[in-house]
C-alpha positions as CSV (number, residue, x, y, z in Angstrom):
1,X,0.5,-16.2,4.7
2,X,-3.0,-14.8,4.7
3,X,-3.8,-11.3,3.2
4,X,-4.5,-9.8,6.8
5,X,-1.4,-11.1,7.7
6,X,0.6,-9.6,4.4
7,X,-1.7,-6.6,5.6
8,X,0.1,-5.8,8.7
9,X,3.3,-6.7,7.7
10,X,3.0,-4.3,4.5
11,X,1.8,-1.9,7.5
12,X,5.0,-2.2,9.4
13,X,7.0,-1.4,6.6
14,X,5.1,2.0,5.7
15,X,5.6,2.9,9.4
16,X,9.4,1.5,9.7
17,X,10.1,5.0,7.1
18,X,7.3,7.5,8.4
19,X,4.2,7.2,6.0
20,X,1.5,9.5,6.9
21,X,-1.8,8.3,6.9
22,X,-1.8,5.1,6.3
23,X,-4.7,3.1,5.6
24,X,-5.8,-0.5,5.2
25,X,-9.0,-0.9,2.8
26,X,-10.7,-4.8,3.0
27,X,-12.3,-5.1,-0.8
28,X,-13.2,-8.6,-0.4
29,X,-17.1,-7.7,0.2
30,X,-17.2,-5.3,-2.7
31,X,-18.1,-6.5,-6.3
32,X,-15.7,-7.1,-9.0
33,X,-12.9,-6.2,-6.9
34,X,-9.6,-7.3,-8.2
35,X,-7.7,-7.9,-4.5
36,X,-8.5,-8.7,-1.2
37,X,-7.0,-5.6,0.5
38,X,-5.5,-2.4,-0.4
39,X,-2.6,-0.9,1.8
40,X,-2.4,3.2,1.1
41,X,-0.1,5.5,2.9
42,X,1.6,9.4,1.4
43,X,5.0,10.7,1.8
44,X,6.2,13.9,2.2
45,X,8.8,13.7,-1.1
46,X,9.8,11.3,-4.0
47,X,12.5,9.9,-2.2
48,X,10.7,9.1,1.1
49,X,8.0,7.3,-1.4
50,X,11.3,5.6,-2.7
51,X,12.0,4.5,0.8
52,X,8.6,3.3,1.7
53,X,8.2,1.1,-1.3
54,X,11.6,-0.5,-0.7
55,X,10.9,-0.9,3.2
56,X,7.6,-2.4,2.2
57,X,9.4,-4.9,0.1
58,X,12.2,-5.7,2.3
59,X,10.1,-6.3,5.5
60,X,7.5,-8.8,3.6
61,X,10.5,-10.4,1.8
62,X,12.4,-10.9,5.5
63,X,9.1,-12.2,7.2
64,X,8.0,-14.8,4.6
65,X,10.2,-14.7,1.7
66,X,7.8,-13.5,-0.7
67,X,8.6,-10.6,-3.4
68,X,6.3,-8.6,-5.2
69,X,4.0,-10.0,-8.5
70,X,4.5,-6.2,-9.7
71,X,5.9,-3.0,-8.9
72,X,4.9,-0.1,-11.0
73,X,5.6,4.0,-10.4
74,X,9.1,3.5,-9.5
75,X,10.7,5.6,-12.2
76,X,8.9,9.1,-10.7
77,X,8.4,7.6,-7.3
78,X,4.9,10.4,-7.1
79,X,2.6,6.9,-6.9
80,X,4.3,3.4,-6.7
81,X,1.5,0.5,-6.8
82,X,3.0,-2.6,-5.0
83,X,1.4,-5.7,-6.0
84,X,1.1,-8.9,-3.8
85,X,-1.9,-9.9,-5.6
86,X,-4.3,-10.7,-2.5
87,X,-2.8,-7.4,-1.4
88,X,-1.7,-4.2,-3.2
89,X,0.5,-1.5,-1.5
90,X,-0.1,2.1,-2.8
91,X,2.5,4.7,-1.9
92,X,1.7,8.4,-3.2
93,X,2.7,11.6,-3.0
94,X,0.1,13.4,-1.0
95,X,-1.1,15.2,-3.9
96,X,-0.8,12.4,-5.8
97,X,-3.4,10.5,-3.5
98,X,-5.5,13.8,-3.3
99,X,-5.8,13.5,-6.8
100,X,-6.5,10.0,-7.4
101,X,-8.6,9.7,-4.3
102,X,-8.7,5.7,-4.1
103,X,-10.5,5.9,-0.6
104,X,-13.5,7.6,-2.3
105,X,-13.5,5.6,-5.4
106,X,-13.3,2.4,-3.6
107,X,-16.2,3.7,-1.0
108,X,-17.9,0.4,-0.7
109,X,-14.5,-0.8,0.8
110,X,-14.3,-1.4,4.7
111,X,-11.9,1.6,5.5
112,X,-9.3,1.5,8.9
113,X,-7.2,4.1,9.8
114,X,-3.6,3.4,11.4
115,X,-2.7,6.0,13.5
């Protein structure tokens, strides 16, 4: 599976539970980045972050059998990091992902907005 597909699949999984502003970042133009695409949505509470991660992870694993290299953040649920390794998944609280601000530190990245 290519990482645009993994992409949209990841996608469908953030929207199957409700994430809010979801967002698909395309690193592979910007220098010294570590993965092809970063996947970042917010929820509204821990345990709709719980639900997104698990939805991201069941929907890839049903379309092409693949799970996870890494799955960190579980344990609070504020930010779990999903990692694919040509694409990572981040699922934050939305202060969480005020804080951290990914979209801005990654700037160079192609951004696209899912509505």
């Amino acid at each position: 599976m290519t990482a645009e597909e993994l992409s949209k699949v990841i996608v469908k999984g953030m929207e199957e539970k409700k994430a809010s502003k979801i967002v698909l970042m395309d690193l592979r133009d910007v220098k010294n980045s570590m993965t092809d695409f970063f996947v970042i949505c917010s929820g509204n509470s821990d345990t709709q972050v719980e639900a997104i991660a698990d939805s991201i992870e069941e929907f890839v694993f049903k379309s092409h059998k693949e799970k996870p290299w890494r799955v960190e953040g579980k344990n609070n649920n504020e930010w779990v990091l999903i990692d694919f390794t040509n694409v990572v998944a981040h699922v934050f609280l939305k202060d969480q992902r005020e804080f951290f601000a990914l979209e801005e530190l990654w700037g160079d990245a192609v951004i696209t907005r899912i509505d």
